[in-house]
mmCIF file as gemmi writes it, N, C-alpha and C atoms, coordinates in Angstrom:
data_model
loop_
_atom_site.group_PDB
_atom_site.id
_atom_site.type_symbol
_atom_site.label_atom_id
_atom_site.label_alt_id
_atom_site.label_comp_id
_atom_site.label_asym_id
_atom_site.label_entity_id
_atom_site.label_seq_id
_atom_site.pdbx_PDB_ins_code
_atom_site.Cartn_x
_atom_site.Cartn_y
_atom_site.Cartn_z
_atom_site.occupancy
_atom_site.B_iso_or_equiv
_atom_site.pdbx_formal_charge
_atom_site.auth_seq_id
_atom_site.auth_asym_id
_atom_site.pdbx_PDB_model_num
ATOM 1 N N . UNK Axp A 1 ? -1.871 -2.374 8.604 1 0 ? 1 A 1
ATOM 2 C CA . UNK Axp A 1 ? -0.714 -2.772 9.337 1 0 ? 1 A 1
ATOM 3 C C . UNK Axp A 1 ? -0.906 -2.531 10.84 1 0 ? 1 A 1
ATOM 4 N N . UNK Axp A 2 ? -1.509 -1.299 11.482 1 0 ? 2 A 1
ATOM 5 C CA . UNK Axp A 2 ? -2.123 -1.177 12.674 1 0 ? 2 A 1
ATOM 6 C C . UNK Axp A 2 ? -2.582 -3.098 13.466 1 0 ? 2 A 1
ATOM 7 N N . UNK Axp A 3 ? -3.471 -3.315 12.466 1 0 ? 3 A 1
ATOM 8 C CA . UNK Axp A 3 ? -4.431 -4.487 13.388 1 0 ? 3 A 1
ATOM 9 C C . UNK Axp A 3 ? -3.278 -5.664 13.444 1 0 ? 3 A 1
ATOM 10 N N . UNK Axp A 4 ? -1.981 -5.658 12.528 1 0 ? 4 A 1
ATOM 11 C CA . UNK Axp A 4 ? -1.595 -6.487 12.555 1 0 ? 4 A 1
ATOM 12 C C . UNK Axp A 4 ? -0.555 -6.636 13.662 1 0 ? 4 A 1
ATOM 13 N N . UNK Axp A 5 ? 0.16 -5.195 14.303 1 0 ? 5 A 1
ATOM 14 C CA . UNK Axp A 5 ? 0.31 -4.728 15.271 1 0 ? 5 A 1
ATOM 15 C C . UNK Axp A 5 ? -0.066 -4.718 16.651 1 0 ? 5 A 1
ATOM 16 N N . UNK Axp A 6 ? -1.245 -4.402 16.536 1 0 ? 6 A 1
ATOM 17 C CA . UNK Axp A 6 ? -2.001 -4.849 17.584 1 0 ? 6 A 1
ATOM 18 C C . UNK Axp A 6 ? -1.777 -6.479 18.036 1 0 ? 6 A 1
ATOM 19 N N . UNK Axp A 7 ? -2.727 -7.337 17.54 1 0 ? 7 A 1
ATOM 20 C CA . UNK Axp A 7 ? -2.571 -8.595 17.43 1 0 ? 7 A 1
ATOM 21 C C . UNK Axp A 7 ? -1.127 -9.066 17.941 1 0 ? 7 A 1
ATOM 22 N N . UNK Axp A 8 ? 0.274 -8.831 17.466 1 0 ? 8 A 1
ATOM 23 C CA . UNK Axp A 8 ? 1.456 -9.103 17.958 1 0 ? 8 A 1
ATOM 24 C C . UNK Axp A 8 ? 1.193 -8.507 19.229 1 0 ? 8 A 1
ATOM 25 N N . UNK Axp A 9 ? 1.124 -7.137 19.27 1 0 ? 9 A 1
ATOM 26 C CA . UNK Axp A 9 ? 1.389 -6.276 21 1 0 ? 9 A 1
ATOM 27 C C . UNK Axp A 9 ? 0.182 -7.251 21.876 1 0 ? 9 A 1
ATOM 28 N N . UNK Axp A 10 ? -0.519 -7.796 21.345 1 0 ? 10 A 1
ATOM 29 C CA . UNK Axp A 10 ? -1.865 -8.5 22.608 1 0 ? 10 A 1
ATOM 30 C C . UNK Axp A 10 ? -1.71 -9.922 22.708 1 0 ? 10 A 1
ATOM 31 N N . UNK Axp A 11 ? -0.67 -10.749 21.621 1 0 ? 11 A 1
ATOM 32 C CA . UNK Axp A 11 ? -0.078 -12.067 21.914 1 0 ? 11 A 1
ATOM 33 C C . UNK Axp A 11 ? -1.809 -12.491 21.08 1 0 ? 11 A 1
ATOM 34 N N . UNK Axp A 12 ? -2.516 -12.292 20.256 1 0 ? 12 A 1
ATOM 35 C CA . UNK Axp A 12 ? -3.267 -12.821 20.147 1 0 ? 12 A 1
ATOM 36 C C . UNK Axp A 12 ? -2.982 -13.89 18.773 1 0 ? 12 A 1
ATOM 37 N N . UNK Axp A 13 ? -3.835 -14.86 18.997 1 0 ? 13 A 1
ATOM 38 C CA . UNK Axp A 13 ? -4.108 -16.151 17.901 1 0 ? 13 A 1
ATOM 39 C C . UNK Axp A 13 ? -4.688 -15.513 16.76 1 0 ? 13 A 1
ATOM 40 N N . UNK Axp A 14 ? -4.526 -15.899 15.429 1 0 ? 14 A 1
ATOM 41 C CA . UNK Axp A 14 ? -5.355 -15.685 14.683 1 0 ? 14 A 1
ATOM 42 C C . UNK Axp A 14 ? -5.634 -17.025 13.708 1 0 ? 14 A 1
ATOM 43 N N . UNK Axp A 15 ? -6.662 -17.293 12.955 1 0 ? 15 A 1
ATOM 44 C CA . UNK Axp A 15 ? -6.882 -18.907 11.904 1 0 ? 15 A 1
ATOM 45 C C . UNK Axp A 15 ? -6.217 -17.817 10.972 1 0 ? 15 A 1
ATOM 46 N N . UNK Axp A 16 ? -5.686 -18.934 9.853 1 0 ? 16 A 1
ATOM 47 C CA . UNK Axp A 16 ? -5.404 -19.307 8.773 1 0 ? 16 A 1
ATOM 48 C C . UNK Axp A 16 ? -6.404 -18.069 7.872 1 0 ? 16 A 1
ATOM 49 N N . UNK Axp A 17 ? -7.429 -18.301 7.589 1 0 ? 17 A 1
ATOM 50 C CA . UNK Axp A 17 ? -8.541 -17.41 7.261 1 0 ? 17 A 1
ATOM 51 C C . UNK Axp A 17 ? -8.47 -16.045 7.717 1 0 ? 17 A 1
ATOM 52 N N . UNK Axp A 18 ? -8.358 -15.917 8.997 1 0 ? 18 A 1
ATOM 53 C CA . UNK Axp A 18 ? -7.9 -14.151 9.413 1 0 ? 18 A 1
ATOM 54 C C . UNK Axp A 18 ? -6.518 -14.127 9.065 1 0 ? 18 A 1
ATOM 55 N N . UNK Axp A 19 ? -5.406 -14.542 8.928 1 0 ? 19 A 1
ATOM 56 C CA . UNK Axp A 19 ? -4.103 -14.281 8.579 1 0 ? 19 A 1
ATOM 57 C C . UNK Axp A 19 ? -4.191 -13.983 7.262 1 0 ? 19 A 1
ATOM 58 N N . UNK Axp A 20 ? -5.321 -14.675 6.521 1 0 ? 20 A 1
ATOM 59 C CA . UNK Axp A 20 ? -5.169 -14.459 4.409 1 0 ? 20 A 1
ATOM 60 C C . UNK Axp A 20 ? -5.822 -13.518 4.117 1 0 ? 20 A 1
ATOM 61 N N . UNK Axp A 21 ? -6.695 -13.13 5.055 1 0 ? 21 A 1
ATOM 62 C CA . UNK Axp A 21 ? -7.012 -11.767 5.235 1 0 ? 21 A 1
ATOM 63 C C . UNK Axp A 21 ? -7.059 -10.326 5.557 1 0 ? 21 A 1
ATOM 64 N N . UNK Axp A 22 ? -5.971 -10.765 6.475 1 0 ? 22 A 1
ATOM 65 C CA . UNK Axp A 22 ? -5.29 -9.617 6.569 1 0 ? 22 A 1
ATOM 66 C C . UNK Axp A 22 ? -4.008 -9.495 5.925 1 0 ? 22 A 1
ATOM 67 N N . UNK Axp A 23 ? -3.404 -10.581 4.817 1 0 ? 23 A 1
ATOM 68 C CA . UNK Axp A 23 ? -2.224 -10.872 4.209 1 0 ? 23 A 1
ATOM 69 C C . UNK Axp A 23 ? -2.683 -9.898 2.936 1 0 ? 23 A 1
ATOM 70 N N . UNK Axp A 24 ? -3.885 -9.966 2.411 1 0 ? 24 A 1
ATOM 71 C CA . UNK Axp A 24 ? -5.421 -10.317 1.001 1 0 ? 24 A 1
ATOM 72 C C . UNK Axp A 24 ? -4.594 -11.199 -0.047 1 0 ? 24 A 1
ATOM 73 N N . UNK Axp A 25 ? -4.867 -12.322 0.916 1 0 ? 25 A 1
ATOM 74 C CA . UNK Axp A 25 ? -4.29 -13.429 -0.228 1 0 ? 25 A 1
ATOM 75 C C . UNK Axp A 25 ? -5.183 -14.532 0.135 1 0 ? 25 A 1
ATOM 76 N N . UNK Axp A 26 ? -4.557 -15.752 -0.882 1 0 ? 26 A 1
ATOM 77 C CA . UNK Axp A 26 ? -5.668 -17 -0.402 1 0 ? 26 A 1
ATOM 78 C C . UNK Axp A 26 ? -5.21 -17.439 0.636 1 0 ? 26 A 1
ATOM 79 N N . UNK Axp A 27 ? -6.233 -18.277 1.278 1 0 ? 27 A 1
ATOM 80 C CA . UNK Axp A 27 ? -5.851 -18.702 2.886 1 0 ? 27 A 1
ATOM 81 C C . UNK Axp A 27 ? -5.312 -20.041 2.662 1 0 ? 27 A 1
ATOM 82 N N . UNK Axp A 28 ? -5.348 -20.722 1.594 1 0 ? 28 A 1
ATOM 83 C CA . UNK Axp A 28 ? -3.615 -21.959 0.833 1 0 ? 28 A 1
ATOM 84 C C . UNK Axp A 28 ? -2.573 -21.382 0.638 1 0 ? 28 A 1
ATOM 85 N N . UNK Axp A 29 ? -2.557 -19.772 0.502 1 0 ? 29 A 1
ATOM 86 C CA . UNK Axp A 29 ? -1.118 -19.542 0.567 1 0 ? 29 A 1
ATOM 87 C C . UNK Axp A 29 ? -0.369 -19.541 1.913 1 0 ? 29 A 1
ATOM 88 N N . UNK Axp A 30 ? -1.318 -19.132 2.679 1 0 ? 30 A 1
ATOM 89 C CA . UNK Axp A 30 ? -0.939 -18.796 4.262 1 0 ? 30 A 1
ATOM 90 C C . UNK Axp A 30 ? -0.735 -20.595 5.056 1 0 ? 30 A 1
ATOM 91 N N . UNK Axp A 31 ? -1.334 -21.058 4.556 1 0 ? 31 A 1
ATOM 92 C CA . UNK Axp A 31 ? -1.365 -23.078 5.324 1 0 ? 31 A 1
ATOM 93 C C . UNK Axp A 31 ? 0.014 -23.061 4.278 1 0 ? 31 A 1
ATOM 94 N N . UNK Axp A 32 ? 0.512 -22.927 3.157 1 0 ? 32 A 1
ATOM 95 C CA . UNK Axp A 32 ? 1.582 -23.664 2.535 1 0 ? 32 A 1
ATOM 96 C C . UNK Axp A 32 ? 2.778 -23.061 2.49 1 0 ? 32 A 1
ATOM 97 N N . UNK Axp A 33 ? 2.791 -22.023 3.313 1 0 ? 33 A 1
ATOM 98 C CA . UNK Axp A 33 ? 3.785 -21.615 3.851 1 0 ? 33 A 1
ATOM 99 C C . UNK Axp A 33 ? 5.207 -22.082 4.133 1 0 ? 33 A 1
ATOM 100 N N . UNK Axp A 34 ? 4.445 -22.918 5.594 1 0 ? 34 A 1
ATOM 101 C CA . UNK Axp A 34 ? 5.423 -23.511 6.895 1 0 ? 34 A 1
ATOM 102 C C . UNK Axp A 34 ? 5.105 -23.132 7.775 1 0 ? 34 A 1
ATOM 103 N N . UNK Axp A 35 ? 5.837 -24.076 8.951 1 0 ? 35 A 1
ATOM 104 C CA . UNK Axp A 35 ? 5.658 -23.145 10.126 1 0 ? 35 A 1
ATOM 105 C C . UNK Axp A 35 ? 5.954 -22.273 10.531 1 0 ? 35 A 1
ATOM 106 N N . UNK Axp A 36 ? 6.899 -21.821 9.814 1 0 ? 36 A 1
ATOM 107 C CA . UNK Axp A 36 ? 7.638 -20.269 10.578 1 0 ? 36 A 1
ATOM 108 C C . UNK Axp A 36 ? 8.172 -19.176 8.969 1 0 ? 36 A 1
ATOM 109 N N . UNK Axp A 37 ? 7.694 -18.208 9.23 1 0 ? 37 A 1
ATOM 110 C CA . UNK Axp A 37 ? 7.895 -17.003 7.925 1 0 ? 37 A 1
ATOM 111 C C . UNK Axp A 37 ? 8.124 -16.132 8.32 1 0 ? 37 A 1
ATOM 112 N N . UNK Axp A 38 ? 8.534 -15.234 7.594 1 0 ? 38 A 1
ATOM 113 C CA . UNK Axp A 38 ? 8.662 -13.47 7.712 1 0 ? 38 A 1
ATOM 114 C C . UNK Axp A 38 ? 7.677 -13.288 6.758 1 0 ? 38 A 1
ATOM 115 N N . UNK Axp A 39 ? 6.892 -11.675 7.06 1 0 ? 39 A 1
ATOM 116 C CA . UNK Axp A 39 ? 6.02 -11.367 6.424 1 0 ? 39 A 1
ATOM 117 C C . UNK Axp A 39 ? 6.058 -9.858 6.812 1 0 ? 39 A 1
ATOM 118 N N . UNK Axp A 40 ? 6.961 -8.92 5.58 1 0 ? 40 A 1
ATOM 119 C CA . UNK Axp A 40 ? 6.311 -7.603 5.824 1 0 ? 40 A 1
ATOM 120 C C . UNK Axp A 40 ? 7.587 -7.244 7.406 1 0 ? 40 A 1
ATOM 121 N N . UNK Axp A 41 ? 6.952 -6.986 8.335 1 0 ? 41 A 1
ATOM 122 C CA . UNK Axp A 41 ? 7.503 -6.929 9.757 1 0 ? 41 A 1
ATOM 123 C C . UNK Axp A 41 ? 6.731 -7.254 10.654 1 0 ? 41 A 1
ATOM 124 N N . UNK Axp A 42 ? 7.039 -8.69 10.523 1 0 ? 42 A 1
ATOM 125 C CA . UNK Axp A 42 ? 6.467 -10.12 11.371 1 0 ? 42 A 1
ATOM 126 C C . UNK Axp A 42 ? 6.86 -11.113 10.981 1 0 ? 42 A 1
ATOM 127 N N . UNK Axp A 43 ? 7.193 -11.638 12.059 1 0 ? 43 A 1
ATOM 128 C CA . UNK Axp A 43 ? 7.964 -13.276 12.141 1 0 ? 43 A 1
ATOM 129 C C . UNK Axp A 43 ? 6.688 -14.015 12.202 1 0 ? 43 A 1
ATOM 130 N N . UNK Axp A 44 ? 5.901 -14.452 11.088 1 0 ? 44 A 1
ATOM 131 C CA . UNK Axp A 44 ? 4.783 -15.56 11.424 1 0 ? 44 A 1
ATOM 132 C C . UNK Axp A 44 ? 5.019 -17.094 12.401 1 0 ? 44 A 1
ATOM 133 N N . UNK Axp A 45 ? 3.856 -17.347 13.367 1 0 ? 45 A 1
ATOM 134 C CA . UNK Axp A 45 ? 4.07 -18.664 13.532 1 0 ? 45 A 1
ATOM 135 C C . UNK Axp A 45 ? 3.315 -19.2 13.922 1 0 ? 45 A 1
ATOM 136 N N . UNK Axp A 46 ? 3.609 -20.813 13.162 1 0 ? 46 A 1
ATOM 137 C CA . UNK Axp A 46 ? 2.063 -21.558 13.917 1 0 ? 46 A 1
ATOM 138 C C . UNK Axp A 46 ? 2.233 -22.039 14.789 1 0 ? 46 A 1
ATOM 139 N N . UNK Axp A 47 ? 1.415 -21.887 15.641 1 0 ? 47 A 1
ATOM 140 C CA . UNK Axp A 47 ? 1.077 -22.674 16.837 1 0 ? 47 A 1
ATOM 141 C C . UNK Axp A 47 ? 1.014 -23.711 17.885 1 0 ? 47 A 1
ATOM 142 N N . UNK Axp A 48 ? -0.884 -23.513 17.011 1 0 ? 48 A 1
ATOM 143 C CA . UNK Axp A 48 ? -1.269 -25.003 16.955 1 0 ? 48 A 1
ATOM 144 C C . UNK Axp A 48 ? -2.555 -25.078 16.028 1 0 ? 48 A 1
ATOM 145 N N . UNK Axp A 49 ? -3.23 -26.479 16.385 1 0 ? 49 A 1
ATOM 146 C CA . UNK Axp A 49 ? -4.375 -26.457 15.445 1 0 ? 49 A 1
ATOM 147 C C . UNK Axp A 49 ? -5.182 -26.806 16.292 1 0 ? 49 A 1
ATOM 148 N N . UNK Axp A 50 ? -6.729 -26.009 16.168 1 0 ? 50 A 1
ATOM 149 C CA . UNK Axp A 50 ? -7.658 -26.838 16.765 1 0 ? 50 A 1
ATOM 150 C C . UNK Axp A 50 ? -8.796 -26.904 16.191 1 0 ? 50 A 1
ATOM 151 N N . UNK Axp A 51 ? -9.314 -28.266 16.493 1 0 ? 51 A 1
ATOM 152 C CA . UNK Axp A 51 ? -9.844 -28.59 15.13 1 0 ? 51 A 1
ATOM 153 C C . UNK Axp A 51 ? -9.631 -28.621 13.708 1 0 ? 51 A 1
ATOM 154 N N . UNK Axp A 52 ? -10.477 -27.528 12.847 1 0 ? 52 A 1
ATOM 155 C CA . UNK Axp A 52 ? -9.849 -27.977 11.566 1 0 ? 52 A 1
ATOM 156 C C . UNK Axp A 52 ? -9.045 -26.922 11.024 1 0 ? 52 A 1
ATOM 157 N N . UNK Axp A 53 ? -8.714 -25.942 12.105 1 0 ? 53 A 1
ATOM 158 C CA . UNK Axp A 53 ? -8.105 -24.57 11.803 1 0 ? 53 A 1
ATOM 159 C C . UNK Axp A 53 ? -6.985 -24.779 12.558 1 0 ? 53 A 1
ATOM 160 N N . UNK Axp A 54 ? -6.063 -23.99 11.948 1 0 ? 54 A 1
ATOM 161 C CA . UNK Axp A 54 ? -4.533 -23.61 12.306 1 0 ? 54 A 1
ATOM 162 C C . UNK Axp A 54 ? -4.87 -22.152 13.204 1 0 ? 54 A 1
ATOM 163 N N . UNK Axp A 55 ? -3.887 -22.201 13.815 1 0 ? 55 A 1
ATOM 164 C CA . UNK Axp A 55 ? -3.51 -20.975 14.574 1 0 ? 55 A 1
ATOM 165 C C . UNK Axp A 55 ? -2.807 -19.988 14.684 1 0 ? 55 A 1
ATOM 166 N N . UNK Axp A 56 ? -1.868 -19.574 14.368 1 0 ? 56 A 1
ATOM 167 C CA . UNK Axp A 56 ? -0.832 -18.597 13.777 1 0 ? 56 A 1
ATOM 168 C C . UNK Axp A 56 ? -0.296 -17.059 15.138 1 0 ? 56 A 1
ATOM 169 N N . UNK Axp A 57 ? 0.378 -16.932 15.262 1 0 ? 57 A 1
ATOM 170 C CA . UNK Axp A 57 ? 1.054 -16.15 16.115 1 0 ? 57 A 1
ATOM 171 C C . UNK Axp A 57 ? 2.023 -14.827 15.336 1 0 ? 57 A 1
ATOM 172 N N . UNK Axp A 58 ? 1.718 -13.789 15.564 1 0 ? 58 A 1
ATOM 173 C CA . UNK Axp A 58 ? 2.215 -12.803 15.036 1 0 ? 58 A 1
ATOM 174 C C . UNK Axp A 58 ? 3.475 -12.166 15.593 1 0 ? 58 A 1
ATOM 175 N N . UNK Axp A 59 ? 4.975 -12.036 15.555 1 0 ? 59 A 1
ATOM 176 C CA . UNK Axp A 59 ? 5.539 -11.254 16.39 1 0 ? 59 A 1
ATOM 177 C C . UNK Axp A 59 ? 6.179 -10.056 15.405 1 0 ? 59 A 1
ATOM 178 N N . UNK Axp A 60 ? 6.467 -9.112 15.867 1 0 ? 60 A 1
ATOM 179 C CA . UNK Axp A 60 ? 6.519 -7.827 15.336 1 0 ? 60 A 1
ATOM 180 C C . UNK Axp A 60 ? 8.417 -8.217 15.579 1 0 ? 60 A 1
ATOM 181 N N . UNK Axp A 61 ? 9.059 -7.882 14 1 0 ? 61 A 1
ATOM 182 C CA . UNK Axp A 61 ? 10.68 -7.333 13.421 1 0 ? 61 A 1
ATOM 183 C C . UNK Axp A 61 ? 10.9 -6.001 13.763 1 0 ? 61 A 1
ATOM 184 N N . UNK Axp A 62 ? 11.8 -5.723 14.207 1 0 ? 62 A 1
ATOM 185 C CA . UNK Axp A 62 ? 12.214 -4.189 14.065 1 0 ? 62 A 1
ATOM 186 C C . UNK Axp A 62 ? 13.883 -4.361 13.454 1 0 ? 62 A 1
């Protein structure tokens, strides 16, 4: 939960693939989502896409 923390506090991007990984789920669960979720304590959101990867944005619930 730390890195996922981080990531929100640094505004950083993460793919689809690092989000199902740090979710430990499949990375079709994380694309079939939507664009916008709660997860845990984080408001997920996508982005954008570039190329053939999605992008995803982390913000931290309190």
């Amino acid at each position: 939960m730390h890195i996922a923390d981080e990531i929100a506090s640094k505004g950083y991007l993460i793919s689809s693939s690092e989000l199902a990984d740090l979710m430990d789920v499949n990375a079709s669960a994380v694309t079939s989502r939507g664009d916008n979720w709660a997860w845990r304590n984080w408001e997920v959101s996508r982005v954008r896409r570039e190329g053939n990867q999605i992008l995803w944005q982390l913000e931290r619930v309190d």
